[in-house]
C-alpha positions, -999 to +999 in steps of 0.1 A: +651+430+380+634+457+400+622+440+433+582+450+433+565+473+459+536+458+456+523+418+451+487+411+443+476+377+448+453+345+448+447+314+441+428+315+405+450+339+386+441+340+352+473+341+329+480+335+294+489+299+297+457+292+320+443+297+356+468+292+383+478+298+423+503+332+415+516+363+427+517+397+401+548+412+413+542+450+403+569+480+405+562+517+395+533+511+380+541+481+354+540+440+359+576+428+368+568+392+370+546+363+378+555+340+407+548+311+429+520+322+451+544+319+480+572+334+467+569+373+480+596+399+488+597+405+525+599+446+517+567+442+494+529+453+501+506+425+495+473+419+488+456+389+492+426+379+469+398+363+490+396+326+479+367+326+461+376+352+439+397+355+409+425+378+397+424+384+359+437+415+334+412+446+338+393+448+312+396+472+280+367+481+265+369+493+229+330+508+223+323+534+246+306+566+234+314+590+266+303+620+244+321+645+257+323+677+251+291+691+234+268+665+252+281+660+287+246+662+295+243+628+279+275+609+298+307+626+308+344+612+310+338+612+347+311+592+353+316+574+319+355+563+335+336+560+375+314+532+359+343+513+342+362+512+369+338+495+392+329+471+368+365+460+361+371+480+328+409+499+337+412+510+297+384+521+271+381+538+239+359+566+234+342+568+197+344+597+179+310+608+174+280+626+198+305+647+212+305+686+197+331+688+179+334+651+170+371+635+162+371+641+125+396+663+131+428+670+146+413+703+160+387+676+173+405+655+191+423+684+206+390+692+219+384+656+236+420+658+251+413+688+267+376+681+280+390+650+295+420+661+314+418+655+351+385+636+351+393+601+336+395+568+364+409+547+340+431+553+308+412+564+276+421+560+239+401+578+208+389+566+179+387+592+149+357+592+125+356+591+083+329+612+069+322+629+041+354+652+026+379+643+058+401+620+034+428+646+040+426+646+076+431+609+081+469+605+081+473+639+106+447+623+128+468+589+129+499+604+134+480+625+164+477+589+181+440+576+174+435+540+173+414+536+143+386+548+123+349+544+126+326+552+102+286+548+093+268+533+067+236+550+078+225+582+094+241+583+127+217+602+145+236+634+147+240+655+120+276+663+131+286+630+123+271+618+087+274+586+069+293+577+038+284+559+009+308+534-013+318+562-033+332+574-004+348+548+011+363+539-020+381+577-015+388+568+023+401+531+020+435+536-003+446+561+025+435+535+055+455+509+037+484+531+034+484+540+073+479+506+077+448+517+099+415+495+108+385+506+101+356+502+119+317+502+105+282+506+119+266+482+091+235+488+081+225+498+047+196+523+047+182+507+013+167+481+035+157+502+059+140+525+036+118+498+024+108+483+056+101+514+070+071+518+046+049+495+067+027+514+095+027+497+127+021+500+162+049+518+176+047+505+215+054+471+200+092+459+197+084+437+168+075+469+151+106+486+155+126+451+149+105+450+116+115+486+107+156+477+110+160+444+094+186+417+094+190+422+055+205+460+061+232+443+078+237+417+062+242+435+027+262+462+047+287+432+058+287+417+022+295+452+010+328+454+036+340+425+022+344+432-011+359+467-005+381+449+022+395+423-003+398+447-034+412+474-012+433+453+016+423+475+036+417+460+075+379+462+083+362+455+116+319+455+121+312+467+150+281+456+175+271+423+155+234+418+156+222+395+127+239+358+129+230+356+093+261+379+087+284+351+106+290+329+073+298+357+049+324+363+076+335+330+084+344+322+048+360+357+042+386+352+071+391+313+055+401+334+023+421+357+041+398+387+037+414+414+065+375+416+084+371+409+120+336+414+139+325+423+176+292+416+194+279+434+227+264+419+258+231+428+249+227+404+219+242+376+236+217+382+270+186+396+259+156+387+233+132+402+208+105+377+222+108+389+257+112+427+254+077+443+267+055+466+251+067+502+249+100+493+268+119+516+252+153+510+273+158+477+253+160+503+219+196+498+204+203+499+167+212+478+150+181+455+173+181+429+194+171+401+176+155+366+182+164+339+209+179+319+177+195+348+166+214+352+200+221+314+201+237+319+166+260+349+180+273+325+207+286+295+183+298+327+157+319+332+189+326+297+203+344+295+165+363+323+165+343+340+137+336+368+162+364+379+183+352+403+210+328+414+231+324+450+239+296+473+258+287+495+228+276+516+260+256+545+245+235+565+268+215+595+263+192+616+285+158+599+301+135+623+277+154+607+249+140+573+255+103+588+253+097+561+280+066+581+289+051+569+257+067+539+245+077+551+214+102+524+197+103+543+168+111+579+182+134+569+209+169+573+209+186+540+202+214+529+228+222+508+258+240+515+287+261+486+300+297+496+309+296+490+345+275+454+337+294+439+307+315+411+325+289+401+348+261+399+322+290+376+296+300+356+327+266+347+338+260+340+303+296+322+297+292+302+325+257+289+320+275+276+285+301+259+301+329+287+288+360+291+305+374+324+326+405+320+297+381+326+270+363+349+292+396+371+290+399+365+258+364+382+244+369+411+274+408+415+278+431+402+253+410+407+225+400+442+225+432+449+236+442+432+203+423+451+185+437+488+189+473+476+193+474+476+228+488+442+229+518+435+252+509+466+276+471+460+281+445+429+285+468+402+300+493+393+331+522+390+315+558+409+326+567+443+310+528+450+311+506+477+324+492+463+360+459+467+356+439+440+379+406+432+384+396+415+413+360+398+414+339+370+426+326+350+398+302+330+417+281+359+438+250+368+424+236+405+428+206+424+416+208+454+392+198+481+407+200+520+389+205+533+425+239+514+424+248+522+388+276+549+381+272+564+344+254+594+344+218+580+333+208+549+353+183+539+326+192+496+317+174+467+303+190+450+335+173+462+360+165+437+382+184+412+364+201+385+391+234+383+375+268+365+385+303+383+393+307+410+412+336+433+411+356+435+441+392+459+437+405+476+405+439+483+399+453+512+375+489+506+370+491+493+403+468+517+420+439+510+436+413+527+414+380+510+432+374+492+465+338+476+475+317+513+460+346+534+467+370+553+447+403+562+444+411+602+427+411+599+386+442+584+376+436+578+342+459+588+308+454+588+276+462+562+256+476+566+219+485+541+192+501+547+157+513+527+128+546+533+149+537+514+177+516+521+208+530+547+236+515+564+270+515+601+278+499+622+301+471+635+283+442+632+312+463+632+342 
């Protein structure tokens, strides 16, 4: 057993089989083993945790839309990868759509290699996209190492990236179940919002634009999965749950074996239709932010396992894209930008439930991790494992600030939000990515996955 050049430890480690006093032993890169707390080599670089804090996996982040190339202007991989490191994110996946080219393509995600190399903090895997006529591109795309497939029920919002209808998904979802690859879906059904978006309003109200996306284009988009899920077998994730009324349909197709899984994002399990102001356009995200009930719902769909993970869905834009000059719910571009924030704002949350830092990792870490086949190398402290820490103090409170944000646009719902956790160190494979607002040169890779297993190269660094 290699003898580790470097030992990161503290007394609340967070490990698979609970919290415990331990000591990550960590050589070239990669988790060697887990130890007594006293038991250190004598040739070995140590860092001691403070006592208050805790030492868990860093975090891996599965919905990220970084957007480059074609839109740097609206995020970048460098600030994008800056602003998940200090928030305790060491891997993400970028989606495959709002960058110019988008990853429909091989050519495409040749693009995205390229405009990421040398700029990335922490490692970065792709997602590809299904649209319209790319059936034939899927398989070269999987091979190429993307971790999945997203697609769109509805307009996306760029016109490089259009939806699909069942006819073709019914096209798309033989091949996916012949890869063996998982497809995610934006669910929302425009039939829905067709027909509530006949009803003039007041456009500075939130109710107005909550009334314009209902909880039914959702709901029939999920009930829509699951049948093409179970007659295809074809494995189906929803991405950014908003409507709890979507949780049963879910809950009994997972009891019957149906291959669907779900996600929700910290902005549904924080924030509240009821208490977003007038014309407060930062709080625009699509699908909405729903009721208080509603978000009380999403909390036991994830107490029972129904929904598996929480992700940032972090999906910026530029300032003029918000309209926040005129309030304009209905014009302005839908997306929030919470990368840096997620495990603060789900702590503070957790926490006030009574929720554990083991299931904490488990929605942040493990899960997404899970999710794209990164299991085994990311999202836990186990040996043989990527070491990739984050340090943090889960009981000191902060205020959100945009001066102290790090993606590119410091526009958030949060600001001024007192929340609980604050990041402290970030290790990338054993390297100190982030220190107290500092940070180390981009060490990130990419990260690529394929039906024959996951595997690392050098593709950003």
């Amino acid at each position: 057993m290699a003898v580790a050049d470097l030992v990161i430890r503290g007394s609340r480690v967070v490990l698979p089989e609970g919290v415990a006093s331990a000591s990550v032993h960590i050589s070239d890169g990669s988790i060697v083993r887990i130890s007594d707390f006293a038991d250190v080599p004598a040739t070995s670089e140590i860092v001691d945790a403070a006592e208050s804090s805790v030492i868990m996996a860093g975090l891996v982040d599965t919905h990220v839309h970084i957007n480059e190339p074609g839109r740097t202007e609206w995020e970048g991989f460098e600030t994008a990868t800056k602003a998940a490191a200090a928030g305790g994110v060491t891997t993400l996946v970028d989606m495959p759509l709002n960058s110019i080219p988008p990853t429909t393509t091989v050519a495409g995600l040749t693009a995205k290699l390229a405009a990421a190399r040398d700029k990335c903090h922490v490692d970065v895997g792709f997602w590809a996209g299904v649209v319209p006529g790319n059936t034939a591109e899927l398989e070269e795309l999987y091979e190429a190492g993307v971790v999945g497939f997203k697609c769109f029920l509805v307009p996306s919002g760029v016109d490089e990236f259009p939806n699909v209808t069942e006819a073709h998904l019914r096209e798309a979802m033989p091949e996916l179940t012949r890869l063996g690859a998982l497809l995610i879906v934006h669910a929302e059904l425009p039939g829905p919002i067709d027909r509530a978006s006949l009803v003039d309003s007041d456009a500075r109200a939130y109710r107005s634009f909550l009334c314009a996306r209902p909880a039914a284009a959702e709901n029939e988009a999920v009930a829509l999965m699951i049948r093409l899920s179970r007659e295809f077998g074809t494995r189906v994730h929803i991405v950014h749950l908003s409507s709890a009324e979507a949780i049963p349909l879910l809950r009994e197709a997972q009891r019957e074996n149906v291959q669907i899984t779900a996600e929700t994002c910290p902005h549904y399990l924080h924030l509240a239709a009821e208490e977003v102001p007038e014309g407060a356009t930062e709080y625009k995200c699509c699908p909405p932010i729903r009721e208080h009930k509603n978000r009380e719902q999403l909390w036991q769909g994830l107490t029972d396992g129904t929904i598996g993970i929480i992700v940032s869905d972090h999906s910026p834009c530029p300032g003029r894209m918000k309209q926040r000059d005129s309030g304009n719910f209905l014009d302005a571009w839908g997306g929030i930008s919470s990368l840096e924030l997620r495990l603060p704002i789900i702590w503070t949350e957790a926490q006030r439930r009574g929720f554990s830092l083991e299931r904490l990792t488990k929605w942040l870490c493990a899960g997404p991790a899970q999710q794209v086949g990164f299991s085994g190398r990311k999202g836990a402290l186990v040996a043989g494992a990527d070491a990739d820490l984050v340090i943090w103090d889960p009981e000191e409170e902060f205020c959100v600030s945009p001066a102290t944000l790090h993606h590119r646009h410091k526009i958030t719902p949060y600001t001024g939000e007192i929340l609980r956790g604050v990041v402290k160190k970030t290790f990338l494979r054993g390297r100190k990515i982030y220190d107290g607002g500092k940070f180390g040169p981009p060490e990130g890779r990419s990260v690529f996955g394929s039906q024959r297993g996951t595997k690392v190269t050098k593709g950003t660094k």
